[in-house]
C-alpha positions as CSV (number, residue, x, y, z in Angstrom):
1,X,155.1,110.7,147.7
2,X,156.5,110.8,150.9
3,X,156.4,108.1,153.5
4,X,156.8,107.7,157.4
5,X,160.1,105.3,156.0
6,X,161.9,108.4,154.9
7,X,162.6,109.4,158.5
8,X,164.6,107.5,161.0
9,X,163.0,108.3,164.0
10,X,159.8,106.6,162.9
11,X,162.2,103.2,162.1
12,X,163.2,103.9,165.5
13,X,159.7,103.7,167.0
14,X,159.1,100.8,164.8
15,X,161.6,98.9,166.2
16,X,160.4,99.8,169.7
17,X,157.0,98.3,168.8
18,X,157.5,95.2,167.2
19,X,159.5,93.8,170.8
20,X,163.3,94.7,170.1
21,X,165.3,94.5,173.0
22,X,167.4,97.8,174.7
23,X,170.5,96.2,173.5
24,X,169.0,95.6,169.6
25,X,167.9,99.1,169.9
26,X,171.3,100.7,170.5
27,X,172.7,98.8,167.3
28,X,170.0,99.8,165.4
29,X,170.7,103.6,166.4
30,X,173.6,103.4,166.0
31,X,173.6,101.3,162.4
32,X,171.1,104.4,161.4
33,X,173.9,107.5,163.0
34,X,176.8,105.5,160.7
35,X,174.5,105.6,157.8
36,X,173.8,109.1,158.3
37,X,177.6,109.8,158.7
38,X,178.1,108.1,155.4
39,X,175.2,110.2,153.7
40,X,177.2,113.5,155.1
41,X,180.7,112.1,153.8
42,X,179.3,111.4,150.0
43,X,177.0,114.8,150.3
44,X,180.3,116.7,151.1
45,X,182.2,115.0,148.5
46,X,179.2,116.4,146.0
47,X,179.7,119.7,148.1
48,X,183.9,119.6,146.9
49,X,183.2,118.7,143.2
50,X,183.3,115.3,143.2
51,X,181.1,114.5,140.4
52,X,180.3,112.2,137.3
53,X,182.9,113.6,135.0
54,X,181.2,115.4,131.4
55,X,182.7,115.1,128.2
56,X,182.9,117.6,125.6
57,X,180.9,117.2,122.8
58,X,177.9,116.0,124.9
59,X,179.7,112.6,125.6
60,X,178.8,111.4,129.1
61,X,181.6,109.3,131.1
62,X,180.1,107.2,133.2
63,X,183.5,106.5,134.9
64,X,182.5,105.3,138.5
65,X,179.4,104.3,136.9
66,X,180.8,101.6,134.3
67,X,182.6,100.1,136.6
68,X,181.5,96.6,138.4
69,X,180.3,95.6,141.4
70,X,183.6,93.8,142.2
71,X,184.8,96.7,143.7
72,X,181.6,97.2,146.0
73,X,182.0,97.8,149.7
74,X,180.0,98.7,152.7
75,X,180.9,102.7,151.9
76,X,178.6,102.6,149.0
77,X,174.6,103.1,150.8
78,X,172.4,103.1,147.4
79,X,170.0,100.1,147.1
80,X,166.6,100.8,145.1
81,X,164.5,101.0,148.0
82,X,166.2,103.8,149.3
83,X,164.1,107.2,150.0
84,X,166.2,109.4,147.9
85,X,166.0,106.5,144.8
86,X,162.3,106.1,145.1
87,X,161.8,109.6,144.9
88,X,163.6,110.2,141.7
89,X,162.2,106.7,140.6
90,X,158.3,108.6,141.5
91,X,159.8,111.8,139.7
92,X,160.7,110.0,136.7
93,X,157.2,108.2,136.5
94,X,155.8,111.8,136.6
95,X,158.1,112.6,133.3
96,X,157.1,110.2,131.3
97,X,153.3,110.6,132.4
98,X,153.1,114.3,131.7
99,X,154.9,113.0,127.9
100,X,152.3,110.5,127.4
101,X,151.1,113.0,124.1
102,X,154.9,114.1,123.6
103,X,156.3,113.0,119.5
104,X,158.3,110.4,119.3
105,X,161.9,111.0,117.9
106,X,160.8,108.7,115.4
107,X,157.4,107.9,113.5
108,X,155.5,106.0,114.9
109,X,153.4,104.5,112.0
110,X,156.2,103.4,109.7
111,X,157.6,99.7,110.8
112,X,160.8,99.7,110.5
113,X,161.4,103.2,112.0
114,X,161.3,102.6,115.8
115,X,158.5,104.9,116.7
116,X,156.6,102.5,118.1
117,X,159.4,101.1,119.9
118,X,159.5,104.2,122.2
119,X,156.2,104.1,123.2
120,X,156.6,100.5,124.2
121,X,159.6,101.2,125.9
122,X,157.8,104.1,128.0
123,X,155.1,101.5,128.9
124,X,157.3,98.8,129.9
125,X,159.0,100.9,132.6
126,X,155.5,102.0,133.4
127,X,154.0,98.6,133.9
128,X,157.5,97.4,135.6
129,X,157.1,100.4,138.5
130,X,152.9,100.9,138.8
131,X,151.7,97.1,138.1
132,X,148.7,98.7,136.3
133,X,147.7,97.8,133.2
134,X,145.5,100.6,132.6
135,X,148.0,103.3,133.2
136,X,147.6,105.7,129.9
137,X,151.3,105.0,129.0
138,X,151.0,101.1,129.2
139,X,148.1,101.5,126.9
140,X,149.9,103.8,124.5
141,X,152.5,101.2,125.0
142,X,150.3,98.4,124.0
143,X,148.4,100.0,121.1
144,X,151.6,101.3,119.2
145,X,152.6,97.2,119.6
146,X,150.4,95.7,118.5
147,X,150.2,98.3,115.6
148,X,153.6,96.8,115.2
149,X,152.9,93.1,115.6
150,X,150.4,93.3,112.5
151,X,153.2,95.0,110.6
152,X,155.7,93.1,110.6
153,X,155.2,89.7,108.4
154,X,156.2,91.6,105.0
155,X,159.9,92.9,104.5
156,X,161.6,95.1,106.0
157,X,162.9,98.2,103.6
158,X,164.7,100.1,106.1
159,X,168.2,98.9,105.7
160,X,170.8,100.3,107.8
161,X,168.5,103.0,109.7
162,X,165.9,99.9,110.4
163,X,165.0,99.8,114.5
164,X,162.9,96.4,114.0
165,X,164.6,94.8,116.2
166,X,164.7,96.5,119.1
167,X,161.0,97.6,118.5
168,X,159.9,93.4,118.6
169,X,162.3,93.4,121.7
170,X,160.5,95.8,123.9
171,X,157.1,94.8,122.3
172,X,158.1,91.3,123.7
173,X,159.1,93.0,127.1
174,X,155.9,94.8,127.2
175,X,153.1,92.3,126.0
176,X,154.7,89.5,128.0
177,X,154.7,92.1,131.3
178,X,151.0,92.9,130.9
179,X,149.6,89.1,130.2
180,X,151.5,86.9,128.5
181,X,148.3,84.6,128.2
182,X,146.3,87.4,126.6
183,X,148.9,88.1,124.1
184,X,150.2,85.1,123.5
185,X,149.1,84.8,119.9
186,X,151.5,88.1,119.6
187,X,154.0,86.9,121.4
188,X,154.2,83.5,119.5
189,X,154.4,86.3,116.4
190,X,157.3,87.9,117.9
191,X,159.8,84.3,118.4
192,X,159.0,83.3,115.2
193,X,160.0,87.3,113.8
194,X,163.1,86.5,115.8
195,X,163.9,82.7,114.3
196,X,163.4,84.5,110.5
197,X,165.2,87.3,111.2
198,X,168.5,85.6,112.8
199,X,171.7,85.5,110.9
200,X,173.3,82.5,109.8
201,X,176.0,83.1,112.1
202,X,174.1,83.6,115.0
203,X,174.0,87.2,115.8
204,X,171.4,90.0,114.7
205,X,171.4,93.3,112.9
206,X,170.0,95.6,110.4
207,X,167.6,94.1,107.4
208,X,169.7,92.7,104.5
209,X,173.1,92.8,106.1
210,X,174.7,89.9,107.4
211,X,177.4,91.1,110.2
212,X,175.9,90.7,113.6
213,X,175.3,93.8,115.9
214,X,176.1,93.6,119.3
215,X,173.8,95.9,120.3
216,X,170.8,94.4,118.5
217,X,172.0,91.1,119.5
218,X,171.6,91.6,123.6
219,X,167.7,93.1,122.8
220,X,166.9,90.4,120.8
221,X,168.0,88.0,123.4
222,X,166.9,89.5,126.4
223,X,163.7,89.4,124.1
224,X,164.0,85.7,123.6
225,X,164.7,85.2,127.4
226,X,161.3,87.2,127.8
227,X,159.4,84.5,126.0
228,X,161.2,81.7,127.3
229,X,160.2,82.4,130.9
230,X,156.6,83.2,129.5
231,X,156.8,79.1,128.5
232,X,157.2,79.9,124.8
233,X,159.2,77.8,123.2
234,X,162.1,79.2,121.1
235,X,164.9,77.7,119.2
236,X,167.2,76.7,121.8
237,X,169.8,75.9,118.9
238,X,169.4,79.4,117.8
239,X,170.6,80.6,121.5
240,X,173.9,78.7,121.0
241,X,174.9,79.7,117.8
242,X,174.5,83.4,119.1
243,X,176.6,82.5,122.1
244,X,179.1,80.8,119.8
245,X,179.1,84.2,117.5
246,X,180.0,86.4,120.8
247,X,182.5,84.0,121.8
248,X,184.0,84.6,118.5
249,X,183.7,88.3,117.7
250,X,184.9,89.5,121.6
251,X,187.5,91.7,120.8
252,X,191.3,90.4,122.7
253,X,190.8,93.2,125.1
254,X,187.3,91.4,126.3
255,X,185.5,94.2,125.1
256,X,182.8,93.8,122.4
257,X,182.6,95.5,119.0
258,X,179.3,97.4,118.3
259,X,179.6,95.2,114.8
260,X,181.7,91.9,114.9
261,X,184.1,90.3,112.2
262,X,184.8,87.1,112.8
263,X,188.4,85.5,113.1
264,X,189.3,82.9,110.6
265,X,189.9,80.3,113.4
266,X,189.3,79.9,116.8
267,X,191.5,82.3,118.4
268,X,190.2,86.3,119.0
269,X,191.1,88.8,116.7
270,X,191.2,92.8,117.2
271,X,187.7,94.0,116.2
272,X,187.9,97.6,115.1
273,X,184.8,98.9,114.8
274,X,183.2,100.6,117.9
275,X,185.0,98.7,120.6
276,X,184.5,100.3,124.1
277,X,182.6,100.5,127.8
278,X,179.0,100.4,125.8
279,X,179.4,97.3,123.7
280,X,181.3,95.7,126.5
281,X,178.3,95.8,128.6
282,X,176.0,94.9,125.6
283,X,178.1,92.2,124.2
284,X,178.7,90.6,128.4
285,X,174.6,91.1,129.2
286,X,173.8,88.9,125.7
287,X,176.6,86.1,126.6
288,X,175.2,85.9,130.1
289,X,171.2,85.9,128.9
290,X,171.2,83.5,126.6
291,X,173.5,81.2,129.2
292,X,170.4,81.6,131.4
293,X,168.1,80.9,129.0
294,X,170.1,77.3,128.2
295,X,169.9,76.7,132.2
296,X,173.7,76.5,132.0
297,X,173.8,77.7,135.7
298,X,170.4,76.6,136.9
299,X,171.6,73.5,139.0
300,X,174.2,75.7,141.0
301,X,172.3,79.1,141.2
302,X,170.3,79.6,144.2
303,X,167.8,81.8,141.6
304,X,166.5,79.5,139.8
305,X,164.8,77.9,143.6
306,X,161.7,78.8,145.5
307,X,162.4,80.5,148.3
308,X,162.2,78.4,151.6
309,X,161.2,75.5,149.3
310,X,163.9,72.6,148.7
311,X,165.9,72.6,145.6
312,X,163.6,70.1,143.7
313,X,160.6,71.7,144.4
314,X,159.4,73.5,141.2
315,X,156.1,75.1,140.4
316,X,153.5,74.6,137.5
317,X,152.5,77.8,136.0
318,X,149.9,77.9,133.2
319,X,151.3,78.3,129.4
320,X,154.5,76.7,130.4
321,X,155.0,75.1,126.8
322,X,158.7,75.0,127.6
323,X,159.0,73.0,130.5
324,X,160.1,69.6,129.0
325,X,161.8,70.8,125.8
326,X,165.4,69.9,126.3
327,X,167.8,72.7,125.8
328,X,171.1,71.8,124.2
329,X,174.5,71.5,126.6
330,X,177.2,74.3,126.3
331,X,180.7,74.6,127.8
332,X,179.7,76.7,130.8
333,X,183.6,77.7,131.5
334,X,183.8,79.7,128.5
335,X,180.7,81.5,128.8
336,X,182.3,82.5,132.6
337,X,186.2,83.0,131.0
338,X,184.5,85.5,128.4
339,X,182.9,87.4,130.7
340,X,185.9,87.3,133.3
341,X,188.1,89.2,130.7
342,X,184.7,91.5,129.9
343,X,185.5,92.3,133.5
344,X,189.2,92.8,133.0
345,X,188.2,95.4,130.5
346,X,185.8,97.2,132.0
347,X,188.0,97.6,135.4
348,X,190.9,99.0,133.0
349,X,188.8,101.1,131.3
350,X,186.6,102.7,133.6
351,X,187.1,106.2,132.6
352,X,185.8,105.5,129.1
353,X,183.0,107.6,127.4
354,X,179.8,106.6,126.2
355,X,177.5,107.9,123.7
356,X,174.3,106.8,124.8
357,X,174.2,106.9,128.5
358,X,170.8,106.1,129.4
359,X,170.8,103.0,127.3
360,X,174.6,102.3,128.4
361,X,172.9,102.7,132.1
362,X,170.4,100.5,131.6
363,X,172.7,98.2,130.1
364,X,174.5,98.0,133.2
365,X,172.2,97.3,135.4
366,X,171.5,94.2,132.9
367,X,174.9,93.0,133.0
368,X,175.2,93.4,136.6
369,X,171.9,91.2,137.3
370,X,172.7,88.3,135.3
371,X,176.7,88.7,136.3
372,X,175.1,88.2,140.1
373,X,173.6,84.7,139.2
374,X,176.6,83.4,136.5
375,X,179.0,84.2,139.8
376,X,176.6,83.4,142.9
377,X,177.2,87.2,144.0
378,X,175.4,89.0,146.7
379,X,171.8,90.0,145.4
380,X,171.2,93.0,148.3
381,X,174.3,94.5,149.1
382,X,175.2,98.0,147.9
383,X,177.3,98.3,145.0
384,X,179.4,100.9,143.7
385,X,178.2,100.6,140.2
386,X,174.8,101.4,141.6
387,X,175.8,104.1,143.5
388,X,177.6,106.1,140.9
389,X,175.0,105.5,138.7
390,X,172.4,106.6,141.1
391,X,174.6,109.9,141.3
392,X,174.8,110.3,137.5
393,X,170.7,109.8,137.2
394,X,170.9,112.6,140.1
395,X,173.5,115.1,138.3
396,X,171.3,115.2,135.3
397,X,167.4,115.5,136.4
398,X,165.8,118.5,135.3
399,X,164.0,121.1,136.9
400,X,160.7,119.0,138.9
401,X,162.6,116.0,138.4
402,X,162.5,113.1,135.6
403,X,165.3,113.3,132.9
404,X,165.1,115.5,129.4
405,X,166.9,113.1,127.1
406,X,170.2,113.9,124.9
407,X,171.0,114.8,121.6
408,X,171.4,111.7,120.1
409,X,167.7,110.6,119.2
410,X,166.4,110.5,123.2
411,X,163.6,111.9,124.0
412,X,162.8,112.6,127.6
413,X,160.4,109.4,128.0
414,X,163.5,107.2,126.7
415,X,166.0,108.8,128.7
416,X,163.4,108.4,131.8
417,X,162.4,105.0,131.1
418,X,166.0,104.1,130.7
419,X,166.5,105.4,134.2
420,X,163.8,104.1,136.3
421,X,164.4,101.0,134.9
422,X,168.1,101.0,135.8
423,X,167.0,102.7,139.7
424,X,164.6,100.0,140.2
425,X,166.7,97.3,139.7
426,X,164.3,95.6,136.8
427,X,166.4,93.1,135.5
428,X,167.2,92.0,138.8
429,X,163.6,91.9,140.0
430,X,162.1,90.0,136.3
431,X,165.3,87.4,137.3
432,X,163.7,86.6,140.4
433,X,159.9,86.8,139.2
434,X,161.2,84.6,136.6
435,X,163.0,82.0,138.8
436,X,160.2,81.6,141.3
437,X,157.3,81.4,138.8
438,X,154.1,83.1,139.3
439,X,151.2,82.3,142.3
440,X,149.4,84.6,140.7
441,X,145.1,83.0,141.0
442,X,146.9,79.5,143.0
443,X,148.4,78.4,139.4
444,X,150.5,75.1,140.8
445,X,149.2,75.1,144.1
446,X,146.5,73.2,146.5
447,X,142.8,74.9,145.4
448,X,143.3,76.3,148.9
449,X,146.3,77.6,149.6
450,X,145.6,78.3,153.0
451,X,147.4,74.7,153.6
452,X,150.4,75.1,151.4
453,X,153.2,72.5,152.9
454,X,155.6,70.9,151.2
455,X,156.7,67.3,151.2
456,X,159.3,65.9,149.1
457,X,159.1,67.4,146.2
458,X,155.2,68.1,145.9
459,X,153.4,70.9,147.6
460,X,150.6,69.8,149.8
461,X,148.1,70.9,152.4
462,X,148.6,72.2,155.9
463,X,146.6,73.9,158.9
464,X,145.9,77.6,158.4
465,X,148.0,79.2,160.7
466,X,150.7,77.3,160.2
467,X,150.2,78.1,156.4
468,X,150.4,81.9,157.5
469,X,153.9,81.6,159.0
470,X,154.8,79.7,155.6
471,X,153.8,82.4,153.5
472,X,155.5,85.0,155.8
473,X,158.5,83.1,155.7
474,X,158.2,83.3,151.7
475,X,157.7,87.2,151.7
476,X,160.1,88.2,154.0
477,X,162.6,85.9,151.9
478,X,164.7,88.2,149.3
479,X,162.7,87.3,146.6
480,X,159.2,88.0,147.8
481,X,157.7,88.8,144.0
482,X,156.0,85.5,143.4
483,X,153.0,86.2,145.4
484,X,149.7,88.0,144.6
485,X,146.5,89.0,146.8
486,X,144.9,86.5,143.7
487,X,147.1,83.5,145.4
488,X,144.9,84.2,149.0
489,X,141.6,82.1,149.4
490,X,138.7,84.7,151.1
491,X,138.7,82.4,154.4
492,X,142.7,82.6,154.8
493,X,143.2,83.1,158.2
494,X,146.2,84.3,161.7
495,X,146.5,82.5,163.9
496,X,143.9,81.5,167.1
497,X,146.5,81.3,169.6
498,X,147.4,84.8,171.2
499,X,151.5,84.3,171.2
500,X,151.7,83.3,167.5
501,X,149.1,85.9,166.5
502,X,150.9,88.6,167.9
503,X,154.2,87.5,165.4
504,X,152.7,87.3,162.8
505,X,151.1,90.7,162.8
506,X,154.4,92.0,163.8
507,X,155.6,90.4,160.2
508,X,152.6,91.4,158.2
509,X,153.2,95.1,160.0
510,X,157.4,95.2,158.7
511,X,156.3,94.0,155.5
512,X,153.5,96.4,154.9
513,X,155.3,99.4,156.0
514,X,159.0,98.5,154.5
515,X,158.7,95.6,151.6
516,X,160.1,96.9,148.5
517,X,157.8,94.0,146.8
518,X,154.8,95.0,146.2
519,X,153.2,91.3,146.2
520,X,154.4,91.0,149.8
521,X,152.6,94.6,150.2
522,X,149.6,93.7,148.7
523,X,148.9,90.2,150.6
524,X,150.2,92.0,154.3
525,X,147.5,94.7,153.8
526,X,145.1,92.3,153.0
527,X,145.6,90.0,155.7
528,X,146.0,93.1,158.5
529,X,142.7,94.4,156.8
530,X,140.8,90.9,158.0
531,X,142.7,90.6,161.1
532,X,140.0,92.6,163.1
533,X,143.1,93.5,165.3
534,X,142.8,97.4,166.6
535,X,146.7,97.7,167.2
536,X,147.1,97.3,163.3
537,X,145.7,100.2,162.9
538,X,148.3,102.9,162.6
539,X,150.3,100.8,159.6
540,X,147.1,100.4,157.8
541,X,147.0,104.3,157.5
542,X,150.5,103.9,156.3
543,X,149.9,102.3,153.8
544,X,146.8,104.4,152.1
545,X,149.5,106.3,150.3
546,X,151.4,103.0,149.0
547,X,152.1,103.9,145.3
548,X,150.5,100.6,144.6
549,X,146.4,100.5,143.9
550,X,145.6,97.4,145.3
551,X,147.7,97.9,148.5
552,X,145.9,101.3,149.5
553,X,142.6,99.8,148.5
554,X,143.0,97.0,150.9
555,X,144.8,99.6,153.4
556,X,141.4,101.7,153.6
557,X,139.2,98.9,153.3
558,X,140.7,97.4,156.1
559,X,140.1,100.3,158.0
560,X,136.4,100.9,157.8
561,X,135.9,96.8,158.6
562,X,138.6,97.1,162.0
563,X,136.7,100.9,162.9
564,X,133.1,99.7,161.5
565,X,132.9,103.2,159.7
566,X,131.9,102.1,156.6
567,X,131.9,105.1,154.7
568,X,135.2,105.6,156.3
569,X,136.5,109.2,155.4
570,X,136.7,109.2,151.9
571,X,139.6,109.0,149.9
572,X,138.3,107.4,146.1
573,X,140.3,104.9,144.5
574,X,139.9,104.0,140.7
575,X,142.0,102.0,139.1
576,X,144.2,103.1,136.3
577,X,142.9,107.1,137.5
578,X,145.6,109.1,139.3
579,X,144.9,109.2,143.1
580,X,144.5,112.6,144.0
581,X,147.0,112.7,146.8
582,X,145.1,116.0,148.5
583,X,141.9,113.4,149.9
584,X,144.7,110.8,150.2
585,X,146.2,112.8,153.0
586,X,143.2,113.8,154.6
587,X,142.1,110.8,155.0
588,X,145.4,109.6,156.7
589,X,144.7,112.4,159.3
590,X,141.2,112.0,159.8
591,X,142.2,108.2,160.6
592,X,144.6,109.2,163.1
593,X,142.4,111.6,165.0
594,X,140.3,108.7,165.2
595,X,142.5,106.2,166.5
596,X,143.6,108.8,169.1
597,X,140.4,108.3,170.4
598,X,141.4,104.4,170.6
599,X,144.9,104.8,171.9
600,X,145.1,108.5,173.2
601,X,148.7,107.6,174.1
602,X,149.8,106.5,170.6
603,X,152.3,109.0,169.1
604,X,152.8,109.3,165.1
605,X,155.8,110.9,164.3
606,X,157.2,112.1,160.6
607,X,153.3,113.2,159.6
């Protein structure tokens, strides 16, 4: 959908309104011309055939793509909030929406076959980007898990061609995204599927064999990290031996093997079967997740800390069976060695081809997200990595956008799930929704959170407005995804005084118009919808096409309460129903001729 964000000259205005001063407006113009000149430079290198190279054969090389973000520099623009990504992120929601009835690759009633692991792949990008449970394809999504969930205590005949691991792995994914309290009986299914089905040594693979697979190794760990952060307990012991079976199995080039054979001692051996860009990546992100899940880093990482909160501050969450289990110790130095020479590889071997590029793409972004908290990198700044993957995803949409899959067994909800989950950052954004625990209903906090304050290392009350500023500070922090319009009491309140007022609707305007978190989204439209303030008005009809629910319910209910047009101008919301985007425009004009009447002067530009 397209937004007033998409155009500079309303950021200009912006700026202009929120107080920026002549000389912080020139460096803002002229941050935006430099980023428009740097737009130009990569469009014309597009223009002179600079592309993703194409293998024959229908191999994909990802070459700029697979590489890290240790060669990222300011020439690289892409983040996931830009216009461009969010519009192929909206276009690949669309794809997988109008496949909701599409056949899966596989069958989707037989257990082992990974039919049902599509559909809950499809709804856990679903629920990752639209937050709504009810969305057809989270409920296809649930259903074909839970279909799974009962299925799986007998054994599993499918051998070599079994999927049952990845299929528990995005089930976990899934279930825990949508309420890990509701499922939790299935979830508590699902780690003990994943203790029975472990291999002595450590790793995972197909039913009946007994050498590890890399690749079904990093799902079910990134599953098990799933229900550790959902305050499941799992067996910690289990996490180390599979970190001590990757230690072993990493091929002396740093690379992983897609199966591993382990060296009669301790030193690496060459591993001969599959070892290139793909399994690097798989073999690095399952080393680096289940070091997370032991805490390894978890004193030194600012991640694992609430944001603007000290370092021992910590909050409750309800369901957190896990907290006080102790997780055994691990030589952190290896873990980072291992993945030092992963690095080596994949810098040397950038130009390598992959067979499954969606996957491999998603992949990345995995490795790339946990990489950021093993080696305290930069969380916001562009990478190249991203950026050439960006311009892959780009090269290969289809006609009306979304992706159409490959040859290999993808259909085009895989390939597009795959890819929005990769644009959007995911694994970046479930690592900081992990770290900061969830406010969702107040779970942790004072019954009135209107007077959080913190003290020592326990959160107590405060006066509202100062509260207000608190929660600001929170949302504007880099990790604003801990916060719900749930964690608000209905008597939250701004601030009385006229000065202080004023900055924080200035806040709660940036936030609503340009946060790419939709919790901070969500509680600034709800908190401009009460403020009774007539200036607030214009971001208010912003925000009645946010692609989130709640934020454009409270957008347009805010709106008839500031106007007293209670009927307002229409524009029907129903959760889990598409908006039709026709009355959503209408009403966003019909609101602007009526503020015109308020503020004849006021001019709204990139309508």
């Amino acid at each position: 959908m397209a937004t007033e964000t998409t155009s500079h000259p309303i950021a200009v205005r912006e700026a202009c309104r929120t107080n920026f001063s002549r000389l912080q407006m020139r460096n803002f113009a002229a941050h935006i011309t430099s980023d428009q000149k740097t737009r130009r430079h990569a469009f014309a290198r597009q223009q002179n055939g600079w592309k993703p190279r194409i293998c024959q054969v229908g191999y994909v090389a990802l070459s700029a793509l697979l590489l890290t973000s240790m060669f990222a520099n300011s020439a690289y623009g892409y983040t996931s909030n830009d216009p461009a990504v969010k519009t192929m992120i909206d276009q690949g929601i669309k794809r997988i929406e109008k496949n909701l009835k599409a056949a899966t690759h596989y069958p989707v009633g037989v257990f082992h076959s990974g039919g049902s692991g599509e559909h809950s792949l499809a709804g856990y990008a679903m629920m990752k980007l639209t937050h709504d449970p009810t969305n057809p394809v989270v409920q296809q999504g649930i259903q074909s898990s839970l279909l799974f969930v009962r299925s799986m205590s007998g054994n599993d005949p499918g051998g070599a061609n079994s999927k049952t691991v990845y299929s528990a792995a995005v089930a976990t994914l899934l279930l825990a995204e949508v309420d890990k309290m509701k499922y939790r009986k299935e979830l508590k299914s699902l780690e003990s599927y994943f203790r029975r089905v472990q291999y002595r040594n450590g790793g995972y693979g197909y039913a009946g064999m007994q050498i590890g697979d890399v690749s079904q190794t990093q799902y079910a760990i990134l599953a098990l990290w799933t229900l550790d952060n959902a305050g499941i307990v799992i067996d910690y012991e289990g996490i180390a031996k599979t970190m001590r079976w990757l230690l072993r199995v990493q091929d002396i080039s740093g690379a992983w093997p897609y199966q591993g054979v382990e060296p009669p001692g301790d030193e690496r051996i060459k591993q001969n079967i599959e070892v290139g860009l793909s399994m690097a990546y798989a073999g690095g992100s399952a080393l680096l997740i289940a070091a997370d899940i032991l805490q390894l880093w978890d004193a030194e990482s600012e991640a694992s800390l609430l944001k603007g909160m000290p370092r021992s501050v910590r909050l409750y969450e309800e369901g957190m069976e896990n907290t006080a289990v102790k997780r055994p110790d691990f030589p952190v130095d290896k873990v980072r060695a291992a993945i030092k020479d992963c690095d080596k590889y994949i810098e040397t071997h950038g130009d390598g081809h992959v067979a499954w590029p969606y996957y491999c793409i998603y992949t990345t972004e995995r490795y790339e997200s946990f990489r950021e908290i093993a080696f305290n990198l930069p969380k916001s700044a562009p990478a190249k990595w991203y950026d050439d993957g960006v311009n892959f995803l780009k090269g290969k949409q289809v006609n009306g956008g979304g992706w159409s899959g490959t040859t290999q067994y993808v259909t085009a909800s895989t390939a597009s799930s795959f890819a929005i989950l990769f644009l959007s950052r995911s694994t970046q954004h479930a690592i900081e929704q992990a770290a900061e625990g969830s406010l969702t209903g107040g779970q942790g906090l004072p019954g009135d959170t209107t007077k959080i304050r913190v003290e020592g290392s326990q959160i107590k009350g405060e006066p509202v407005a100062e509260a207000v500023t608190d929660l600001l500070d929170m949302l504007e922090g880099d990790d604003a995804n801990s916060l719900e319009n749930k964690s608000l009491p209905e008597n939250m309140k701004l601030a009385t005084e006229p000065k202080a007022r004023r900055a924080q609707l200035d806040r709660l305007e940036r936030l609503v118009r340009g946060s790419s978190s939709w919790q901070a989204r969500r509680v600034a439209a709800r908190l401009l919808g009460q403020s009774d303030e007539i200036r607030v008005v214009p971001s208010l009809i912003f925000a009645l096409d946010d692609q989130d629910t709640t934020v454009r319910t409270f957008a347009r209910d805010g709106l008839r309460f500031i106007s007293r047009k209670f009927e307002g101008f229409g524009m029907k919301i129903e959760r889990g129903e598409k908006q039709d985007y026709g009355e959503v425009r209408r009403a966003q004009r019909l609101w602007r001729e009526w503020y015109l009447t308020m503020d004849p002067g006021y001019i709204f530009l990139a309508e």
